[in-house]
C-alpha positions as CSV (number, residue, x, y, z in Angstrom):
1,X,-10.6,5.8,-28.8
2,X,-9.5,2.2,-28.6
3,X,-11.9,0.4,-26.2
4,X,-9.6,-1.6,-24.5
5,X,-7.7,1.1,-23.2
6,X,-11.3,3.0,-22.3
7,X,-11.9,0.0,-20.5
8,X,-8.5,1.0,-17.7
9,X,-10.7,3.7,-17.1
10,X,-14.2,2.4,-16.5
11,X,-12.3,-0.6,-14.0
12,X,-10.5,2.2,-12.1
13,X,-13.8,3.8,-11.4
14,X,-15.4,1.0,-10.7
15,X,-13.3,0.2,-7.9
16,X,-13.2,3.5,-6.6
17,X,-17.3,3.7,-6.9
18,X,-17.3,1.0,-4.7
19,X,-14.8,2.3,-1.9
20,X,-15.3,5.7,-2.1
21,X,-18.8,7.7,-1.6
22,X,-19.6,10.4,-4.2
23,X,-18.1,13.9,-3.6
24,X,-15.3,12.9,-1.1
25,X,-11.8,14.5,-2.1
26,X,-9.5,11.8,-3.2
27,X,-5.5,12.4,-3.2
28,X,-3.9,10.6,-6.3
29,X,-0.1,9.9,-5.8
30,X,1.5,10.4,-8.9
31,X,5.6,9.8,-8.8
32,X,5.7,11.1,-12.6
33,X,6.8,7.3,-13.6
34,X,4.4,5.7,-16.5
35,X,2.3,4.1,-13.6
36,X,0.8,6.7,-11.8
37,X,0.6,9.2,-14.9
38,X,-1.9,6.7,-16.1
39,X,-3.6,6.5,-12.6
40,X,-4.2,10.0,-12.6
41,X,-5.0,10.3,-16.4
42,X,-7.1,7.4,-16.6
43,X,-9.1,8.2,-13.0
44,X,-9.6,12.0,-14.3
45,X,-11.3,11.4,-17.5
46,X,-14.3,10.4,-16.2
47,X,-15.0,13.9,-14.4
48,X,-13.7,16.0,-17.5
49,X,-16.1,14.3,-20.1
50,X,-18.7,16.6,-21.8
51,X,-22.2,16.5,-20.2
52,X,-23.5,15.9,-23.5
53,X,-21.9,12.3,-23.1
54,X,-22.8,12.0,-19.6
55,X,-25.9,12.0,-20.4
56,X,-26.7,10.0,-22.9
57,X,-25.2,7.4,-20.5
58,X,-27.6,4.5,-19.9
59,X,-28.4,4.1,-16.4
60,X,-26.1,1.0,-16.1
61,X,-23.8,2.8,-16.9
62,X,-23.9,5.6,-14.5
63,X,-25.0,3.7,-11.7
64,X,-22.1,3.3,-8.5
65,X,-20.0,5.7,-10.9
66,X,-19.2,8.8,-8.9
67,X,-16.9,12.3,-9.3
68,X,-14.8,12.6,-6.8
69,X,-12.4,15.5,-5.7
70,X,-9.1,14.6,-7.0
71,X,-6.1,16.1,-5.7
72,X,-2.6,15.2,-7.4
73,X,0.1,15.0,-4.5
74,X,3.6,14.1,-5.5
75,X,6.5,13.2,-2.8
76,X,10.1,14.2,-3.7
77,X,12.7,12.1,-1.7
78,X,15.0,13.8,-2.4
79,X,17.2,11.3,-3.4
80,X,17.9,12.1,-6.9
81,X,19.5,15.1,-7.2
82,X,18.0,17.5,-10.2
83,X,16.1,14.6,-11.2
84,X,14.2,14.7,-8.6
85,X,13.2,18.4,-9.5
86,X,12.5,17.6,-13.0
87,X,9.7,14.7,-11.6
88,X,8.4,17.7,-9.4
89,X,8.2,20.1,-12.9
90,X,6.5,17.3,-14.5
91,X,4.0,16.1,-12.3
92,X,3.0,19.7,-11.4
93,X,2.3,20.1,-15.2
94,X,0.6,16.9,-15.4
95,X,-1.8,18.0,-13.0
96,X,-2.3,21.5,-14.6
97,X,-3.4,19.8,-18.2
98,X,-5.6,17.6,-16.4
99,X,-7.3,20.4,-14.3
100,X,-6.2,19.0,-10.7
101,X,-4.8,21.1,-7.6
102,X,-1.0,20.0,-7.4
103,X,0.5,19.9,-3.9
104,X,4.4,18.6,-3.0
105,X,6.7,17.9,-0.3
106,X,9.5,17.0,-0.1
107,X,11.2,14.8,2.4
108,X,13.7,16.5,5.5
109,X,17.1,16.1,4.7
110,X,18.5,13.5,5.9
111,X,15.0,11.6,6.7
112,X,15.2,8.5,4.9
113,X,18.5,7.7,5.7
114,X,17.8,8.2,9.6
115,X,15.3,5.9,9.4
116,X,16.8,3.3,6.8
117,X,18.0,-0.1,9.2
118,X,19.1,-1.8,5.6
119,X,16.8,-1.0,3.5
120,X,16.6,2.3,1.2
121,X,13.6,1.2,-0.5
122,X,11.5,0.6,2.9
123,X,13.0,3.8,4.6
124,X,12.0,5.7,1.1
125,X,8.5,3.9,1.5
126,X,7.7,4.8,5.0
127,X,8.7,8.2,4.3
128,X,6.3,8.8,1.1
129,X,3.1,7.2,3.0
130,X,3.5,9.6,5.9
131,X,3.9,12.8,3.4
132,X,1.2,11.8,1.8
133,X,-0.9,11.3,4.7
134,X,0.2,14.5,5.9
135,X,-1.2,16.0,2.6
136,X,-4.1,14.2,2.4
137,X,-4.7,15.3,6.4
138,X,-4.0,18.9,5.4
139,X,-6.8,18.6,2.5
140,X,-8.9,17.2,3.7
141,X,-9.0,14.1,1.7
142,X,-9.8,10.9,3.4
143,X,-8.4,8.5,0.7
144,X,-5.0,8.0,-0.9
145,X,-4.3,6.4,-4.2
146,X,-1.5,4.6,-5.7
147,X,-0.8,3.1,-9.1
148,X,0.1,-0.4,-7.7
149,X,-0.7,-2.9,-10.3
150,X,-1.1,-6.9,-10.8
151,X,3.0,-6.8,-11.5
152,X,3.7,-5.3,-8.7
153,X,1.5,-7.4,-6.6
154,X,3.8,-10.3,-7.7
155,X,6.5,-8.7,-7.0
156,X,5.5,-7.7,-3.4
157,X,4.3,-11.9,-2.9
158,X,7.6,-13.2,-4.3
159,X,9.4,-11.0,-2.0
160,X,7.3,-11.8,1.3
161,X,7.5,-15.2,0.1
162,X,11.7,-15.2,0.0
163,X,11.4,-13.3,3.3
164,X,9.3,-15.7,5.3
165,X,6.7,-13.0,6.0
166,X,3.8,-15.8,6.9
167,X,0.3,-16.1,5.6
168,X,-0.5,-12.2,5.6
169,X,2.8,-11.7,3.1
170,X,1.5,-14.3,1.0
171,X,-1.6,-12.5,0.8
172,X,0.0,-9.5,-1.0
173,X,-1.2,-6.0,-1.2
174,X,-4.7,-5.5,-0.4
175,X,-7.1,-3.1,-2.3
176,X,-8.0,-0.9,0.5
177,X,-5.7,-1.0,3.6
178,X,-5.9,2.0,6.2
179,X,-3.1,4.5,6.3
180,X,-3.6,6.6,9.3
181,X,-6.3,6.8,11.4
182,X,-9.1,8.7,9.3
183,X,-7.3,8.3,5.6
184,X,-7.2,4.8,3.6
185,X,-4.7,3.6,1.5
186,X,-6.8,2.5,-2.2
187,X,-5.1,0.6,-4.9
188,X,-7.7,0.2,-7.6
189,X,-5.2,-1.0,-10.3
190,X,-4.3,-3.8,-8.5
191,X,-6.1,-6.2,-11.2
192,X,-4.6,-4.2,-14.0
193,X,-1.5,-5.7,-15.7
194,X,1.8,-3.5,-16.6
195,X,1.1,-4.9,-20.5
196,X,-2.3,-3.0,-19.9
197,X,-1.0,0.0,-18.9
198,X,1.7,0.3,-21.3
199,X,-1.6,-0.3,-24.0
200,X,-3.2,3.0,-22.3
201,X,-0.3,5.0,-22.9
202,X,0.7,4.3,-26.0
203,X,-3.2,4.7,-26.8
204,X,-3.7,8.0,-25.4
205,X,0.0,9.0,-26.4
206,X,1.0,10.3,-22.7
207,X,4.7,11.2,-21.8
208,X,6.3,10.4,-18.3
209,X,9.8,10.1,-16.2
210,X,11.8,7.0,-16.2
211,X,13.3,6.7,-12.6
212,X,16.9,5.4,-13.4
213,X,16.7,3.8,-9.6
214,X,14.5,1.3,-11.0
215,X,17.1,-0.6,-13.5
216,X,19.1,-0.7,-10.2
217,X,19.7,-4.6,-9.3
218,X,21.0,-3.7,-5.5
219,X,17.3,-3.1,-4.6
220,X,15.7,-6.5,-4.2
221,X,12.5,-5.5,-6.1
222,X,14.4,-4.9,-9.0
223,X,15.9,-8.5,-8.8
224,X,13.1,-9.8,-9.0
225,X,11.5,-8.0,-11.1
226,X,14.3,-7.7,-14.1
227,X,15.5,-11.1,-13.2
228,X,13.7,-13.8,-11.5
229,X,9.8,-13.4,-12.4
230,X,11.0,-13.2,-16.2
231,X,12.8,-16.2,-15.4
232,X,9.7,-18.2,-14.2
233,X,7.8,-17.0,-16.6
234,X,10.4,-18.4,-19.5
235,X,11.1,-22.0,-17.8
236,X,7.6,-22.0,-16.3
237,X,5.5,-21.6,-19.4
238,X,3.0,-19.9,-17.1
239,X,1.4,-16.6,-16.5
240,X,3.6,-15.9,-13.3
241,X,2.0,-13.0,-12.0
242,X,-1.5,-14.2,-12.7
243,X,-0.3,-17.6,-10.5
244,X,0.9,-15.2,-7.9
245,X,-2.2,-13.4,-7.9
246,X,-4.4,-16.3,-7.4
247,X,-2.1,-17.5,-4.3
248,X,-2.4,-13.6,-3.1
249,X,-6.3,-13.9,-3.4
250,X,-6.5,-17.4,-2.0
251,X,-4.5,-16.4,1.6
252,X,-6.5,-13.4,1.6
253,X,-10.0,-15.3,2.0
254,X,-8.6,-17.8,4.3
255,X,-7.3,-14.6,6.4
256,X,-11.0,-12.9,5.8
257,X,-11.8,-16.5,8.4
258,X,-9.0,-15.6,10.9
259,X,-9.4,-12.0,11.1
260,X,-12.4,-12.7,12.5
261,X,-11.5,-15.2,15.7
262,X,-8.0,-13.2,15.9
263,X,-10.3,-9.8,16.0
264,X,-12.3,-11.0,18.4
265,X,-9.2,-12.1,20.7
266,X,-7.6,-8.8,20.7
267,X,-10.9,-6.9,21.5
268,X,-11.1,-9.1,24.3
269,X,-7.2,-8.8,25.9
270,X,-7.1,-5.0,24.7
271,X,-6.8,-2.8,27.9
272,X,-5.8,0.0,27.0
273,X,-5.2,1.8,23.0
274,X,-3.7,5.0,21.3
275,X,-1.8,5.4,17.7
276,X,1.6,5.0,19.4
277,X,0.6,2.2,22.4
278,X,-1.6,-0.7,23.2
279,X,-1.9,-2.7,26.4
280,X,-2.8,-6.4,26.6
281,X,-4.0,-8.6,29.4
282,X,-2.2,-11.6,29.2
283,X,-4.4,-13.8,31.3
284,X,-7.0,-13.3,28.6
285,X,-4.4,-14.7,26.0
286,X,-3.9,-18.2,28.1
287,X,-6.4,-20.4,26.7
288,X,-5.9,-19.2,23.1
289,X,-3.0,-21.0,20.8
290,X,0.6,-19.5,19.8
291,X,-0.5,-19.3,15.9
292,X,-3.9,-17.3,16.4
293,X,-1.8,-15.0,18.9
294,X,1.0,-14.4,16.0
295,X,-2.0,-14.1,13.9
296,X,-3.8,-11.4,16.6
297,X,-0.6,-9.9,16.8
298,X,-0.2,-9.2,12.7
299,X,-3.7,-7.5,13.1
300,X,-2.8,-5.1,16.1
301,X,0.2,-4.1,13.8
302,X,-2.2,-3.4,10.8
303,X,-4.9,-1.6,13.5
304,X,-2.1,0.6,14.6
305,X,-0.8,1.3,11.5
306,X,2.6,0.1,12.0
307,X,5.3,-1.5,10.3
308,X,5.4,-5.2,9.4
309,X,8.3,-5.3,6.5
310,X,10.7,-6.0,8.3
311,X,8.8,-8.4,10.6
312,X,9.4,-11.8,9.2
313,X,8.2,-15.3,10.7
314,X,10.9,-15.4,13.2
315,X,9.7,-12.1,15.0
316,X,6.2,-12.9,15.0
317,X,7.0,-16.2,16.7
318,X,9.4,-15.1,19.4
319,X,6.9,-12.8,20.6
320,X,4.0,-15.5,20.6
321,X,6.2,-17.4,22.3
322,X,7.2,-15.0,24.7
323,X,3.4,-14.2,25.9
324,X,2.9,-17.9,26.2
325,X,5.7,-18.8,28.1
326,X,8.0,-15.9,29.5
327,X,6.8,-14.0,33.1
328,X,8.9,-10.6,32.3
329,X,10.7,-9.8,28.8
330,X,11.5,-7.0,26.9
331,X,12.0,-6.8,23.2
332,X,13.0,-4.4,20.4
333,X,11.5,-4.9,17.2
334,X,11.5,-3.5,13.9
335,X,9.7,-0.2,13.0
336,X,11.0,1.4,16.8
337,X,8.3,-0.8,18.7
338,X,9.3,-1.7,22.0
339,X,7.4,-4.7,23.8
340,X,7.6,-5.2,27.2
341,X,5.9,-8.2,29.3
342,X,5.2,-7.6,33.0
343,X,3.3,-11.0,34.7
344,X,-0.2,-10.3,33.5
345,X,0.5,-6.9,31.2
346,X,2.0,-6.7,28.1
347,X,2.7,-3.2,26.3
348,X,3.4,-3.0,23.4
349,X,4.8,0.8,22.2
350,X,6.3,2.9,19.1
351,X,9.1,4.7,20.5
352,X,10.5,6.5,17.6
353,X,7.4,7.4,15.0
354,X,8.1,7.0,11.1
């Protein structure tokens, strides 16, 4: 077998051997697209190899390597009409020739669009992450895994970058991320480019659905993905997404600082917490500056597991400015959260949950 394709494998379980202890039960979302049937190909192998090959592994080999409890979970949107049936068929296939429980649901009529305040591809991604926590809840699997990639990760700066999203958009997608309150969100093909997937496939000759959506230029992502990155990477004469990356990387250590003053800020003003609230004291806020409250504010969203696409530079400061200056406000913001300032409280709440 062609090594560098063997070599997708050995990364993926490299990153999951550090993340995830040995014998937990890991839920693989698999969409049927090219991504994500290599994800789940290229993450399985290493539990069905012989034990004759396991081994005569050297020790360096085998050490922080782990098997894991995969699960295949697939999320129909039901946005596609029969196609999306014929990703279901697939993908339940796909997980029967690789020896993997299949499970599947299927978003409530209606659902995304109920939720969608101008963007299908948020309301479609807000959806999918609570299905699959709901799977991975009903399994008992405390990890989900996507196929997100080093493309994609430019993709997902670019667009942060357009939108104004601060210093935590420019740090992209992040490896591990929490995505409820006892299941994390791993994306250990985040390194991995799309030219090194497509090598795996061809290599190991696998088949796949091609979403029709994604050719689509209304959606933003596909803008810049079919359009403006190939554009900088023709006038630039530069590896775009490996430029992107090293910005991503780069705001993510100078975050990895802030965190840390901002963390300790919040544990200091938090009153009161649960999934859908959190109370503040204000007075406790007083002495610290507007940018490590917007900054203390970013990581309350990510603690609480809410939101922050839609909650560009503007948002962030209105509110730090609000605590700072305002004696009584009350503010809607994206993602149904509802913020209300009273003297020395401030209450910050999810009315409608995702």
């Amino acid at each position: 077998m062609d090594q560098h394709a063997d070599q997708l494998s050995t990364n993926i379980r490299q990153e999951l051997s550090k993340l995830v202890p040995r014998g937990s039960t890991v839920l693989l979302a698999v969409s049927g697209g090219k991504d994500s049937v290599v994800l789940s190909h290229a993450a399985s192998r290493r539990t069905h190899e012989p034990e004759e090959v396991v081994t005569s592994r050297s020790p360096e080999e085998l050490q922080g390597v782990a098997h894991w409890n995969f699960l295949v979970a697939h999320v129909d949107h039901g946005l596609r009409g029969t196609h999306s049936q014929k990703d279901r068929i697939f993908v339940e296939s796909l997980a029967e020739q690789l020896g993997l429980p299949f499970f599947c649901k299927k978003a409530a009529d209606g659902s995304i669009v109920d939720q969608n305040q101008g963007s299908l591809e948020e309301s479609a991604r807000q959806v999918r992450y609570q299905l699959l926590l709901e799977m991975a809840a009903e399994q008992g699997a405390e990890f989900v895994v996507t196929a997100h990639h080093r493309d994609d990760q430019a993709e997902t700066v670019l667009h942060n970058l357009v939108r104004g999203s601060g210093l935590r958009g420019l740090s992209g997608m992040s490896v591990a991320r929490p995505l409820g309150e006892h299941c994390q969100l791993l994306r250990p093909l985040l390194s991995v480019s799309r030219q090194q997937i497509d090598h795996y496939a061809a290599a190991h000759q696998l088949t796949w659905c091609d979403d029709h959506t994604n050719a689509d230029r209304s959606f933003t992502r596909n803008r810049l993905r079919h359009d403006v990155l190939p554009y900088l990477q023709t006038h630039s004469n530069r590896d775009i997404a490996n430029s992107l990356e090293t910005i991503a990387r780069q705001a993510r250590e100078a975050i990895s600082i802030i965190d840390e003053v901002a963390g300790n800020l919040l544990d200091q003003c938090q009153l009161e917490r649960t999934p859908v609230s959190c109370r503040l004291s204000r007075a406790t806020l007083q002495s610290a500056s507007e940018p490590l409250i917007r900054h203390m504010l970013t990581l309350l969203w990510i603690r609480q597991c809410w939101p922050r696409q839609k909650m560009t530079s503007r948002h962030w400061s209105h509110l730090s400015e609000s605590i700072v200056n305002d004696t009584t406000s009350r503010r809607t913001l994206p993602g149904s959260i509802q913020m209300t300032l009273d003297h020395n409280i401030i209450r910050f709440e999810r009315t409608n949950e995702a």
